[in-house]
C-alpha positions as CSV (number, residue, x, y, z in Angstrom):
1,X,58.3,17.6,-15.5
2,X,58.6,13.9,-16.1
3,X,61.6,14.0,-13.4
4,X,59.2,15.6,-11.0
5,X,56.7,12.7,-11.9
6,X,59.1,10.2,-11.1
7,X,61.0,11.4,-7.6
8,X,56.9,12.2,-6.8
9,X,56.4,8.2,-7.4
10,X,59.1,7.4,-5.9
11,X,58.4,9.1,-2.3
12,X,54.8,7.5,-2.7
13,X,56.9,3.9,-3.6
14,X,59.1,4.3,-0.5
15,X,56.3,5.5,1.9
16,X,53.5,2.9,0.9
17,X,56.6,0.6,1.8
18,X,56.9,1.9,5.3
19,X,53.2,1.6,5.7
20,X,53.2,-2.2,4.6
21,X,56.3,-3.0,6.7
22,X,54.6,-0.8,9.8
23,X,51.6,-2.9,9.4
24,X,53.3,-6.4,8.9
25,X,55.2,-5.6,12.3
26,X,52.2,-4.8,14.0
27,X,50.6,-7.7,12.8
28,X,53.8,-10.1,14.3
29,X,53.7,-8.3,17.3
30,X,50.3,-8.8,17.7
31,X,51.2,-12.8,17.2
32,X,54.1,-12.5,19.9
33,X,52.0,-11.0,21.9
34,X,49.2,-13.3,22.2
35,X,52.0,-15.8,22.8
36,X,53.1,-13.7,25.6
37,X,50.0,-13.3,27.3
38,X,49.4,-17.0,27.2
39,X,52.5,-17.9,28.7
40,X,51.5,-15.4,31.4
41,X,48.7,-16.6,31.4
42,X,50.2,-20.4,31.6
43,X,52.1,-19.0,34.6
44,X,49.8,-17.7,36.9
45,X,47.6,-20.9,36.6
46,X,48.8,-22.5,40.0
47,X,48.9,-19.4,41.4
48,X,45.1,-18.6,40.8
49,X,44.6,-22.2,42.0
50,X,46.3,-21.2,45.2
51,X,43.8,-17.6,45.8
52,X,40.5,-20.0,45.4
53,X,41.9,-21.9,48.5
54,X,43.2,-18.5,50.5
55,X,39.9,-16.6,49.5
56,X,37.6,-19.5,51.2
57,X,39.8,-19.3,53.5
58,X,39.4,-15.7,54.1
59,X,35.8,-16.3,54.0
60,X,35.7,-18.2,56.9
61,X,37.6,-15.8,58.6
62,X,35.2,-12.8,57.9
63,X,32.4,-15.0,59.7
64,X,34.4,-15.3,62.5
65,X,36.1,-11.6,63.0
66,X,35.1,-9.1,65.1
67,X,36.1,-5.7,63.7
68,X,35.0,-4.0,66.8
69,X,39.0,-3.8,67.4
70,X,40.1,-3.9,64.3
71,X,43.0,-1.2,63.1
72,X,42.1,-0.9,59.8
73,X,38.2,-0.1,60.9
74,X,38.0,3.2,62.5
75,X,34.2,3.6,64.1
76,X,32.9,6.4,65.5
77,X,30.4,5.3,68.1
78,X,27.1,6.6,68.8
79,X,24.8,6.1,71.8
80,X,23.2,3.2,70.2
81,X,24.7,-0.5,70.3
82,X,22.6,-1.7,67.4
83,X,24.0,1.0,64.7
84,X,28.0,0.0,65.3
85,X,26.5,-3.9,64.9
86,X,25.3,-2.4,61.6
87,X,28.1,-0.6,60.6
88,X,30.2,-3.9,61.3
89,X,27.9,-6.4,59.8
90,X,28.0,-3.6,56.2
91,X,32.0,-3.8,56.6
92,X,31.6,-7.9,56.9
93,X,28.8,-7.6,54.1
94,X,31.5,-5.3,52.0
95,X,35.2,-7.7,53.0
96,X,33.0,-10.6,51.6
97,X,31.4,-8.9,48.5
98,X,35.6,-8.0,47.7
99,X,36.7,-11.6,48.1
100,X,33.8,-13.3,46.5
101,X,34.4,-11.1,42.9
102,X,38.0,-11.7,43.2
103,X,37.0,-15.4,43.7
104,X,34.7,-15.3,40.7
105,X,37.2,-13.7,38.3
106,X,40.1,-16.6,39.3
107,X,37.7,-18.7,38.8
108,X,37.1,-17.7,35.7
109,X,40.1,-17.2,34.5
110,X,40.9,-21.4,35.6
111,X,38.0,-22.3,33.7
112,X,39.3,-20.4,30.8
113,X,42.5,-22.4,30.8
114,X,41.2,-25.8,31.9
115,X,39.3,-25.6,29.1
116,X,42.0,-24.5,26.7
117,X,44.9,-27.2,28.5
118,X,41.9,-30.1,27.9
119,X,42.0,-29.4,23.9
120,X,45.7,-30.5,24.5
121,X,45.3,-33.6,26.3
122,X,45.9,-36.1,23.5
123,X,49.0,-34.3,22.6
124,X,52.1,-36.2,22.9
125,X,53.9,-33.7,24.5
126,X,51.3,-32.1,26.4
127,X,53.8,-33.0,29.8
128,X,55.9,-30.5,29.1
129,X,53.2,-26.9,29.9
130,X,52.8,-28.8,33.1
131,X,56.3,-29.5,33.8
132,X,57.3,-26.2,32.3
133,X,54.8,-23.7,33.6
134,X,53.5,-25.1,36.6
135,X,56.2,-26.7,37.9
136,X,59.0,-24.6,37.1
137,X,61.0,-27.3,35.6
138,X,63.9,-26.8,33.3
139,X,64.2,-27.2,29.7
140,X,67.1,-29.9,30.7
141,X,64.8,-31.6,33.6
142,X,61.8,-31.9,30.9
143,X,64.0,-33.5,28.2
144,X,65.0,-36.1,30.6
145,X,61.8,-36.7,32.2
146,X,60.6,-36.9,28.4
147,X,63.4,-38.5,27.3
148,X,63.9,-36.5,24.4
149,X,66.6,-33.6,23.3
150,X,66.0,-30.0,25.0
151,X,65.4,-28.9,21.4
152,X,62.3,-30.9,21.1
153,X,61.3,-29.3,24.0
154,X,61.6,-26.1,23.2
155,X,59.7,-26.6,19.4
156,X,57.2,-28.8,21.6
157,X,56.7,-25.9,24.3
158,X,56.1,-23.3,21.3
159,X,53.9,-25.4,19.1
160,X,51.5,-26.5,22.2
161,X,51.9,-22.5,23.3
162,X,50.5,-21.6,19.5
163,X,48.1,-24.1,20.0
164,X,46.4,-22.1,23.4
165,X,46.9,-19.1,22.0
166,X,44.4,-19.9,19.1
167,X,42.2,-21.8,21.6
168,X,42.2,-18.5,24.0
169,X,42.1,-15.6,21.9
170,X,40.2,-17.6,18.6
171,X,41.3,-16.2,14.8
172,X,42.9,-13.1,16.6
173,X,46.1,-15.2,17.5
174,X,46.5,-16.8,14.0
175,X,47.1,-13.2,12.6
């Protein structure tokens, strides 16, 4: 029996192991993750920047269109003028309602990083997420603009990309 005892706490040995070491790797995934998503995050900065100035933009346009021959606005007309001005000022109401909430959420999402990028600012390396991120400037490129080794710029990169994560996702990322 004692054999039995011992192969029994063995197999409960080996799989509270597998359990700890499937719950560590989650929890360093998690980490990488968060990395991840700021660097995505990092990287579709400019681009957001970019939609503010093409949804105003669109905006504009929407006050201006007339849908009345528009493809992509099928209207079946009645005998009454006033009803299709309806039907075109709810599509103008709608197009505008869209591009406003995809405004907001841009907007938001900027805000969200601005505020993140400014708890960097006194960083002595804080050059190289703008360099790296929104300028699309190589590891090589920074270190010379920098005047440092590419290796310092790739710790640097990582340490100021820890940094956001904690400041975007709070106690979350530190795990």
């Amino acid at each position: 029996m004692d054999d039995k005892k011992k192969e029994v706490a063995e197999d409960i040995k080996r799989i509270c192991h597998d359990i700890v070491n499937e719950v560590a790797g989650t929890v360093n995934k998690r980490k990488f993750n968060y990395y991840k998503m700021t660097e995505r995050r990092l990287y579709a900065y400019s681009t957001l920047k970019l939609n503010i100035i093409n949804y105003m933009k669109d905006l504009e346009d929407i006050k201006r269109e007339s849908f009345e021959r528009s493809k992509d606005f099928v209207m079946f007309l009645s005998n009454s003028g006033s009803k299709m001005q309806t039907d075109i000022e709810t599509l103008r109401a709608a197009k505008t309602l869209e591009i406003k909430r995809k405004m907001h959420i841009d907007e938001s999402e900027i805000k969200e990083v601005d505020r993140a990028l400014e708890a960097i600012v006194n960083e002595e390396y804080k050059d190289i997420i703008r360099l790296y991120y929104f300028e699309s400037k190589s590891q090589e490129e920074i270190a010379q603009a920098l005047h440092c080794v590419e290796t310092t710029v790739w710790r640097q990169r990582k340490r100021l990309v820890d940094k956001l994560a904690i400041i975007l996702y709070g106690a979350d990322a530190v795990k």
